[in-house]
C-alpha positions as CSV (number, residue, x, y, z in Angstrom):
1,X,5.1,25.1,44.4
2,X,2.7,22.9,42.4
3,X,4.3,19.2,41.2
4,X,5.4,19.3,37.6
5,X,2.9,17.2,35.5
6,X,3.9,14.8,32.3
7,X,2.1,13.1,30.3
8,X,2.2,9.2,31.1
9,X,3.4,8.4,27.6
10,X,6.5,10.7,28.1
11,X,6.3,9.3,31.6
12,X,7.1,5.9,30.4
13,X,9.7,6.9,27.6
14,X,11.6,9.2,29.8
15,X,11.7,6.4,33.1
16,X,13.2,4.0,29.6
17,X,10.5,1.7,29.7
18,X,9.5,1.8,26.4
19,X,8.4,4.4,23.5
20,X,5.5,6.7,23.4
21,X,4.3,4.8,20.6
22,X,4.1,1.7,22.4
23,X,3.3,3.6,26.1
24,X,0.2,4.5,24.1
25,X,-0.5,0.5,23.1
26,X,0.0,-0.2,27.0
27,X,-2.2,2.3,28.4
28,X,-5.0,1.6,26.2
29,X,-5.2,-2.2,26.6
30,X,-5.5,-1.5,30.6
31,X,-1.9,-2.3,31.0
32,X,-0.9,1.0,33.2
33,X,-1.8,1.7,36.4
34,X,-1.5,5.9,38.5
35,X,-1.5,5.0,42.2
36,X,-3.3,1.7,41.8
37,X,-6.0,3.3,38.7
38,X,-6.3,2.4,35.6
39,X,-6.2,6.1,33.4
40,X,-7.2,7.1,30.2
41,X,-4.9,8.2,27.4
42,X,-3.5,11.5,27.7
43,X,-3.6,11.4,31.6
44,X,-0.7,13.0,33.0
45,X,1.7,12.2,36.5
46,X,3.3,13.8,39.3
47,X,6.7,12.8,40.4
48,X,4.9,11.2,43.3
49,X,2.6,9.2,41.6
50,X,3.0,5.3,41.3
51,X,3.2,4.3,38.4
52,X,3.1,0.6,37.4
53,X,2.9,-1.2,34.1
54,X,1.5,-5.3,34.3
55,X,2.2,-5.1,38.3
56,X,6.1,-3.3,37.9
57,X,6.8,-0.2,39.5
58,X,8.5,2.3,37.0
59,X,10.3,5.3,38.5
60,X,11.3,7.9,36.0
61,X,14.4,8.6,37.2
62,X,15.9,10.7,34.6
63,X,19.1,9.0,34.8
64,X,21.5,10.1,31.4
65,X,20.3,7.5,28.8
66,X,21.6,5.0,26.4
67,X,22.7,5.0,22.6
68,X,24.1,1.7,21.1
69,X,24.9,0.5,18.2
70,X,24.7,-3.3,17.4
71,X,25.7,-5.6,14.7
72,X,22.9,-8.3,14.6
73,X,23.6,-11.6,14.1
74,X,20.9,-13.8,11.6
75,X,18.3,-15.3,13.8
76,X,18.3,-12.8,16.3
77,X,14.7,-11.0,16.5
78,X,14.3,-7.4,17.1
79,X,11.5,-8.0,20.4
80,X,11.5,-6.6,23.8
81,X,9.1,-9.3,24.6
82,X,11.4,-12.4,26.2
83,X,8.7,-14.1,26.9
84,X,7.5,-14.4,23.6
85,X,10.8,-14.8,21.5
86,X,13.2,-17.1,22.8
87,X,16.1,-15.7,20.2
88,X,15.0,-11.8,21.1
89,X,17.4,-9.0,21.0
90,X,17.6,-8.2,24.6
91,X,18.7,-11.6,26.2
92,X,20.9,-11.5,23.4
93,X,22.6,-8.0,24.0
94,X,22.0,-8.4,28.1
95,X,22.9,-5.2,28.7
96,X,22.7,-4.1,32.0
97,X,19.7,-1.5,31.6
98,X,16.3,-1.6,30.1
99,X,17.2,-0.8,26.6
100,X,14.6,-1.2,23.3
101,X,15.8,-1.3,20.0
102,X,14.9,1.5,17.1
103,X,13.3,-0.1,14.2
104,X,13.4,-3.4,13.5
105,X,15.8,-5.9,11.2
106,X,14.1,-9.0,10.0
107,X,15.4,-12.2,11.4
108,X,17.3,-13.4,8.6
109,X,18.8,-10.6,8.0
110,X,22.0,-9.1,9.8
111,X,23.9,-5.8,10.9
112,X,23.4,-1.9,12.4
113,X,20.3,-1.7,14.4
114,X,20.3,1.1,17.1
115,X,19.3,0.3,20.8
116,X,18.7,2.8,23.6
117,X,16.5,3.8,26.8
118,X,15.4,7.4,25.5
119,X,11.9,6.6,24.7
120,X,11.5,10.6,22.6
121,X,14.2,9.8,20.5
122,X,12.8,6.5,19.0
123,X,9.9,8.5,18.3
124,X,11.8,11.3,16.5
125,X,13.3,8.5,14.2
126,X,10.2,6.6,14.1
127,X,8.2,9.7,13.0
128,X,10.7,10.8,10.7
129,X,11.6,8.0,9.1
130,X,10.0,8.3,5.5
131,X,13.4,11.1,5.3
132,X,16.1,9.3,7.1
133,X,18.3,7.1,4.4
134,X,19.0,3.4,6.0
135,X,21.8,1.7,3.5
136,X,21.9,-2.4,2.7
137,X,23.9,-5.0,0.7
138,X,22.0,-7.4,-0.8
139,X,22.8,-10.7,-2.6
140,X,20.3,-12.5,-4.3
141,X,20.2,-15.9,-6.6
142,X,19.9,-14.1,-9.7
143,X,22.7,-12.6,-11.8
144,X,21.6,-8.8,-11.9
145,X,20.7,-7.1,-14.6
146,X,20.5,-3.2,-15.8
147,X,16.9,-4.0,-15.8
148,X,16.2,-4.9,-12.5
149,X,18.7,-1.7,-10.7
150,X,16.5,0.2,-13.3
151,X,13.1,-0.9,-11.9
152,X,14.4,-1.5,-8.4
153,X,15.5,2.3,-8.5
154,X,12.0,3.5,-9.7
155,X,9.7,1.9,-7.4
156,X,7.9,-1.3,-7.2
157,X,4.0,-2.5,-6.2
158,X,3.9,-4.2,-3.1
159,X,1.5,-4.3,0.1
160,X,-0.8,-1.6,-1.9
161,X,1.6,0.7,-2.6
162,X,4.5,1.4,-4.9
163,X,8.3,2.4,-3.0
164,X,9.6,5.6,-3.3
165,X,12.5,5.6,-5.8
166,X,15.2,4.9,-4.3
167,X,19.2,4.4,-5.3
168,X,20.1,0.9,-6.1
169,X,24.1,0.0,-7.7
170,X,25.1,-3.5,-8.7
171,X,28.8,-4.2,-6.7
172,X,28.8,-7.7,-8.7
173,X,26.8,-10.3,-10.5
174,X,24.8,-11.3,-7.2
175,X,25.5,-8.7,-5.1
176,X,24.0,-4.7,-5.1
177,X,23.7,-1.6,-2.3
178,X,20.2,0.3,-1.6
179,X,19.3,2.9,0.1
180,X,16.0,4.0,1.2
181,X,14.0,6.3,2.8
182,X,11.3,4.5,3.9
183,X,10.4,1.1,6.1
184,X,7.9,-1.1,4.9
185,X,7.7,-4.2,6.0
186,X,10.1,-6.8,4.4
187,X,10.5,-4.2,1.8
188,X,13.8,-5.4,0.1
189,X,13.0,-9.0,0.0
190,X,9.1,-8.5,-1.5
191,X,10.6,-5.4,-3.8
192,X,13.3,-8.2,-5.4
193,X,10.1,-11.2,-4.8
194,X,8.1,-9.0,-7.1
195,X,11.0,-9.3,-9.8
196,X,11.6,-13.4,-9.4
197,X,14.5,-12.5,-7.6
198,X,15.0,-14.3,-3.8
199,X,17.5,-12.5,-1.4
200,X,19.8,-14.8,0.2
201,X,21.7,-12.1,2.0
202,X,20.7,-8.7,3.6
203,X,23.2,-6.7,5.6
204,X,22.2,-3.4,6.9
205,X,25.1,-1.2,6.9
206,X,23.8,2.5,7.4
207,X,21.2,4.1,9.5
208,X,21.1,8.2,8.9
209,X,24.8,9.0,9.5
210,X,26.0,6.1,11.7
211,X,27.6,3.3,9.8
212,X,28.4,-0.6,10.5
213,X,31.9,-0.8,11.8
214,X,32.2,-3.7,14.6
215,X,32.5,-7.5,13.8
216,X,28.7,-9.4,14.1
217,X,28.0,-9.7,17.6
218,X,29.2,-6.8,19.2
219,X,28.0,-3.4,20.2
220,X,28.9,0.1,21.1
221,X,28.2,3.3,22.3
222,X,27.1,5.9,19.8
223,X,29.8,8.8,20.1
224,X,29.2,12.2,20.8
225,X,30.3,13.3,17.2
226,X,27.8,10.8,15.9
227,X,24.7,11.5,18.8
228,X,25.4,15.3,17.6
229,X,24.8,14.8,13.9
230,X,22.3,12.7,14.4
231,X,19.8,15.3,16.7
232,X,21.2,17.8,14.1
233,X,19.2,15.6,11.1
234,X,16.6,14.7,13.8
235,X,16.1,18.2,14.1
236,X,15.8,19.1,10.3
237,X,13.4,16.2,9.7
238,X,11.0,17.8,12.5
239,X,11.0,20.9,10.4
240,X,10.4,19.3,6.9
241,X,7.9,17.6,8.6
242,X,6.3,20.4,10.2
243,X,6.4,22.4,7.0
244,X,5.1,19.9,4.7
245,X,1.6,19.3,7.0
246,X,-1.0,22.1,5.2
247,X,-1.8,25.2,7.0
248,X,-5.8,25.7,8.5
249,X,-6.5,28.9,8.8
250,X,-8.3,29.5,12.2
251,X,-10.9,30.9,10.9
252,X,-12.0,27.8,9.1
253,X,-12.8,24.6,10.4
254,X,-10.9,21.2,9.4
255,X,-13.9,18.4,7.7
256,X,-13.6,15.3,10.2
């Protein structure tokens, strides 16, 4: 019987080294090796090939992966790349296995940020994430006004875009929840920028349908109630997805 063959991305994701996303960054800066070879993208493995990523062996073992929750601290940056960050979220955590986080959370900012080893399911979230509600409390400097929730709500210009509207509630004069649905980068703090507002608190509380509910500092697992719901939107997301991309008849062919 003829070895099963996967593709090196999955490869990678599966053994828990990182996600596709970023297997895909490795292979094509040189960074992978199959049995000593450099390979081009798309190449797939055997379970007897060596596989080795800047020199390391990585063995897909297939062990049963990881899902934490974390509560980040302020000044802890979301990086798998210790050599790089000397605050980064994995000396921080030091969890006993290779684990990545989901997403990011900006330095100065705290709370929920998912961690894990599945490489596939970072994607899913990743891929899916213009759908997936994340929730914050933000405080600025400025007392709010109906104005800004009003604008906030409806979208603002920033990096060459406008947001997507959104839901925005004042809980007090400084202080208001958001949800969105998408990540841009910094996208609170250059949203309330744009309105002469500066944040001097962000707190994420939500992401999809696991909330923030241990003290700064501290992790846990994810629990099977919440891993189930979550694959259950995962799921759901794949198919809006899937149904939203326009249909090409085979008959015609797709302009490049």
């Amino acid at each position: 019987m003829e070895e099963k063959l996967t593709r090196l991305n999955k490869y990678l994701s599966e053994a828990g080294y990182c996600s596709r996303r970023a297997a895909d960054k490795l292979i094509e800066e040189g960074r992978v090796t199959i049995n000593g070879l450099i390979p081009e993208m798309g190449t797939k493995v055997k379970a007897s090939d060596e596989v080795h990523v800047d020199g390391k062996h990585i063995a897909n073992t297939k062990t049963e992966f990881v899902y934490l929750a974390l509560n980040k601290p302020i000044g802890i940056v979301c990086t798998t790349d210790t050599r790089v960050e000397k605050d980064n979220i994995i000396d921080f955590i030091k969890y006993p296995k290779r684990i990545f986080p989901i997403g990011r959370l900006d330095k100065p900012s705290e709370g929920l940020i998912l961690l894990t080893d599945d490489g596939d399911i970072v994607n899913k979230i990743l891929r899916a994430s213009n759908n997936h509600e994340k929730e914050y409390i933000v405080t600025v400097d400025t007392p709010i006004s109906q104005t800004f929730i009003e604008r906030m709500s409806n979208g603002i210009p920033i990096l060459d875009t406008v947001t997507r509207k959104c839901e925005v509630k004042r809980l007090s004069s400084y202080e208001f929840k958001i949800i969105l649905t998408q990540g841009l980068n910094r996208q609170i703090r250059r949203m309330c920028e744009y309105l002469n507002y500066e944040v001097t608190a962000l707190k994420r509380v939500r992401i999809m349908n696991i909330k923030l509910d241990i003290p700064v500092g501290e992790y846990r697992e994810l629990t099977k109630e919440e891993f189930k719901t979550l694959n259950e939107l995962l799921s759901h997301s794949d198919k809006i997805h899937n149904a939203s991309r326009p249909h090409i008849s085979k008959n015609r062919r797709s302009k490049s």
